[in-house]
C-alpha positions as CSV (number, residue, x, y, z in Angstrom):
1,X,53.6,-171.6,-45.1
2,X,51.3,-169.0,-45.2
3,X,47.5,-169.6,-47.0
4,X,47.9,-165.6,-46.9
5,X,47.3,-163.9,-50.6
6,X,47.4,-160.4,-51.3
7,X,44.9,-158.3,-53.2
8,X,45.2,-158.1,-56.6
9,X,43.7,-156.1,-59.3
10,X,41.5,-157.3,-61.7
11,X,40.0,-155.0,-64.1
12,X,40.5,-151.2,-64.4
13,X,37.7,-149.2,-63.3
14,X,37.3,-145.9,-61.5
15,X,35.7,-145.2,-58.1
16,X,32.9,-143.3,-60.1
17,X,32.5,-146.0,-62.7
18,X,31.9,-148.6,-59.7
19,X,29.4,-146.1,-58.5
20,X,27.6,-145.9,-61.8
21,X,27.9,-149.8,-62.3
22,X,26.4,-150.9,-58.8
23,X,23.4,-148.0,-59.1
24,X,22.4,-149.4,-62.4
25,X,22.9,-153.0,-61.3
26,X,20.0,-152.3,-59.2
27,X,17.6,-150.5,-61.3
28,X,18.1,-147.1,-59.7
29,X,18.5,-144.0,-61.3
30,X,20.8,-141.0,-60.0
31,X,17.7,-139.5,-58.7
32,X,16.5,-142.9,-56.6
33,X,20.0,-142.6,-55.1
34,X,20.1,-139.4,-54.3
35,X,16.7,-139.4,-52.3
36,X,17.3,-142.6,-50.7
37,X,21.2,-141.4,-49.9
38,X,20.4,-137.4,-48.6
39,X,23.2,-136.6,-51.2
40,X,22.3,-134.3,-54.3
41,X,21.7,-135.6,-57.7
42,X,24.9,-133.1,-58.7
43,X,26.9,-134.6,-56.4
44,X,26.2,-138.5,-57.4
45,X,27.0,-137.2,-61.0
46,X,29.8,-135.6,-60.4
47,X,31.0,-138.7,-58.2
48,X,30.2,-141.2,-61.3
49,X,32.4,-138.6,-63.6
50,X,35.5,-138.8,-61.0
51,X,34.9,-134.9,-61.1
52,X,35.1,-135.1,-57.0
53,X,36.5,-138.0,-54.9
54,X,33.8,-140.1,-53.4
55,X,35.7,-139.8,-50.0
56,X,34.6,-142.2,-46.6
57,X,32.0,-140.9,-45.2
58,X,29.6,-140.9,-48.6
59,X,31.0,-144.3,-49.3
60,X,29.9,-145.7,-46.1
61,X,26.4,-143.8,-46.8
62,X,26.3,-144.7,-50.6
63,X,27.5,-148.2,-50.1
64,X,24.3,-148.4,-47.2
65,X,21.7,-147.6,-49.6
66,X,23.3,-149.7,-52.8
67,X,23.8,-152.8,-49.9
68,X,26.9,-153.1,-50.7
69,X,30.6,-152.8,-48.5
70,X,31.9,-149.1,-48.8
71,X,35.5,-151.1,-50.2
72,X,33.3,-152.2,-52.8
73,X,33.1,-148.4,-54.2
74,X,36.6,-147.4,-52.8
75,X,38.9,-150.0,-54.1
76,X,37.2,-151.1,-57.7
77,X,38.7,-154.0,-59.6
78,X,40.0,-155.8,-56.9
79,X,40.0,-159.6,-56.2
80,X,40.0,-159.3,-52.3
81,X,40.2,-162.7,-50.4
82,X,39.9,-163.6,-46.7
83,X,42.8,-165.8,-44.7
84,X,41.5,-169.1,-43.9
85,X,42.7,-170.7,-41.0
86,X,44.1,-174.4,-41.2
């Protein structure tokens, strides 16, 4: 028997909303973001409104500056576990 379990979701939040939620979580404004990130303040709003997808490459450079892992902005609400070996 497998100790494998799949992800499952958790609560419903949006890509943006993750964004918005980690930013805040560490006391920086849209504006600290986009200067430590290179990616315009327009841009990070529009990301936290799910006007435009996030996409991977300013996840991996969002998720850098917020020290966080890029799945952590990408895949919201989910209860990921790792396979343990016996």
């Amino acid at each position: 028997m497998s100790d494998f379990r799949p992800a499952k979701k958790r609560i419903d939040v949006t890509v943006g909303e993750s964004v918005r939620i980690i930013r805040e979580l560490q006391e920086m404004s849209q504006n600290d973001l986009a200067r430590a990130s290179g990616i315009a303040q327009s841009t990070i709003s529009a990301i936290e409104n799910d006007r435009i997808n996030l996409g991977v490459e300013r996840a991996k450079t969002i998720a850098r500056v917020l020290k966080c892992h890029p799945a952590v902005l990408v895949f919201p609400g989910w209860e990921v576990t790792t396979e343990h070996a016996a």
